[in-house]
N, C-alpha and C positions, 0 to 999 in steps of 0.2 A: 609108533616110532619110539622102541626105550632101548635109551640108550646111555652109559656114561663114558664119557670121554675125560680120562685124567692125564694132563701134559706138566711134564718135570724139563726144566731149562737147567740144560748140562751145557760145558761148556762151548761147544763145537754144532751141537744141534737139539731140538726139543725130540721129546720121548713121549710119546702120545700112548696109554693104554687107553682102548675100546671095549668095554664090556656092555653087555645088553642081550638084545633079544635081533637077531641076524633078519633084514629084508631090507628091502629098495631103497626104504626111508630114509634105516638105520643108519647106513651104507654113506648113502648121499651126504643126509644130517651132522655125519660127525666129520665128514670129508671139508665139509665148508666150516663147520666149529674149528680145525684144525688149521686151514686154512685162515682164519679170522685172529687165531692165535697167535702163525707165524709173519703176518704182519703187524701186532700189535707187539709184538717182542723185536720185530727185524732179525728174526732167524728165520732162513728159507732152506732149515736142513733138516729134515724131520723124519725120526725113527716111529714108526705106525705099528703097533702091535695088537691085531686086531683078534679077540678075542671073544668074539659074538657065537649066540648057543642058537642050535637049531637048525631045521632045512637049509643046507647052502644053496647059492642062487645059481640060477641057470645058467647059460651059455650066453644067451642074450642079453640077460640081465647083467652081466657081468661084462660085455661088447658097450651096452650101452653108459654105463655108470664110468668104465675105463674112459669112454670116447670121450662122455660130454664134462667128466672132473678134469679133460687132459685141455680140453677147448678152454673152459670157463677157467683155468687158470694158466693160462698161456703165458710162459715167461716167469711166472712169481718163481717158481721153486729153482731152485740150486741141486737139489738131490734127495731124495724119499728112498728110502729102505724100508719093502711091505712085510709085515711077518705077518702068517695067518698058518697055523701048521696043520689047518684040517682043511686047507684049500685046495693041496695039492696039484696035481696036473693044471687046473684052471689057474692058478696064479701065474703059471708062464704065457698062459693066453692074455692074461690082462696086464702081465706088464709087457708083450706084444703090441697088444691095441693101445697100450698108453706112448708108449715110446715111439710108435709110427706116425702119434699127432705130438710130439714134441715133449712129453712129460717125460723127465730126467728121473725116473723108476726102475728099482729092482728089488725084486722077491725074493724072499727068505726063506726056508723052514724052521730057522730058530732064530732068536733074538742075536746072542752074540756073533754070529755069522755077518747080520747085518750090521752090529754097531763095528766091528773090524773094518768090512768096505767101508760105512760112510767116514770113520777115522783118519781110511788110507786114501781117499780124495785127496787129488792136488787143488789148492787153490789157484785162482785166477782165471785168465780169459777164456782156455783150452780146456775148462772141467768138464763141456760138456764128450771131449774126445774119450774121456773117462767110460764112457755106455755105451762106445762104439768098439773101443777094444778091448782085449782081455781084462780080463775082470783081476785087482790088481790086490788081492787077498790070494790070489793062486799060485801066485809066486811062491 
C-alpha cells in the first residue's frame, strides 16, 4: 500500500493529489486519508486527482471499492469531483455504482473540467438535485 496523498485547502473545496503505486489498498487507503481530512477541516467538497502508476483495477474491484467507500461514508460528503485520466470507460462505472448508493460523485478526464463543476454548485438544501440533472458546466 504506497501511496501519497497531498490535500491543499482552496477556498470552496480540498484538492487532494494521489500519487503512488495503484491496487485495492492504495485506492481504499487514501479514500479514508481523504475522508479523515475532510472532516478535520469541515470541508465535504473535495476535488480527487488520482494519479496512481500501474495495472488499473478490474471491474470488480472497482464495483467493490465504489460500493463500500459510498456505504462507509453515507451522508459526509457534499460533492467529489474524480479525475483519473487513465481510468477511462471504467470511471463512468464507478461513479455509477457510487451515485446509486447515494455518493454525490462525478468523473472527470481532467482537473479543470472538474474544478469548473464543483465551482458551479449551488449551495444549500437542493445540491444534491445538482447529479440528477444536467450537468451545469454544459451550459
Amino acid at each position: 500500500m504506497t501511496y501519497e496523498v497531498r490535500i491543499e485547502r482552496l477556498p470552496r473545496y480540498l484538492h487532494a493529489t494521489v500519487t503512488g503505486t495503484n491496487s485495492v489498498a492504495a485506492v481504499s487507503g487514501y479514500l479514508d486519508d481523504i475522508a479523515e481530512a475532510c472532516e478535520k477541516q469541515v470541508c465535504f467538497r473535495v476535488l480527487i486527482h488520482e494519479q496512481l502508476e500501474g495495472e488499473r483495477l478490474g471491474w470488480d474491484e472497482v464495483f467493490s471499492i465504489a460500493s463500500e467507500g459510498a456505504m462507509k461514508s453515507m451522508g459526509m460528503f457534499h460533492a467529489i469531483a474524480y479525475v483519473d485520466e487513465q481510468m477511462g470507460d471504467m470511471s463512468h462505472f464507478a461513479e455509477t455504482v457510487a451515485l446509486n448508493r447515494g455518493m454525490p460523485v462525478r468523473t472527470f478526464d481532467n482537473v479543470a473540467d472538474a474544478e469548473k463543476w464543483l465551482l458551479g454548485l449551488v449551495e444549500g438544501p437542493d445540491e444534491q438535485r445538482i447529479f440528477l440533472d444536467e450537468d451545469p458546466t454544459d451550459a
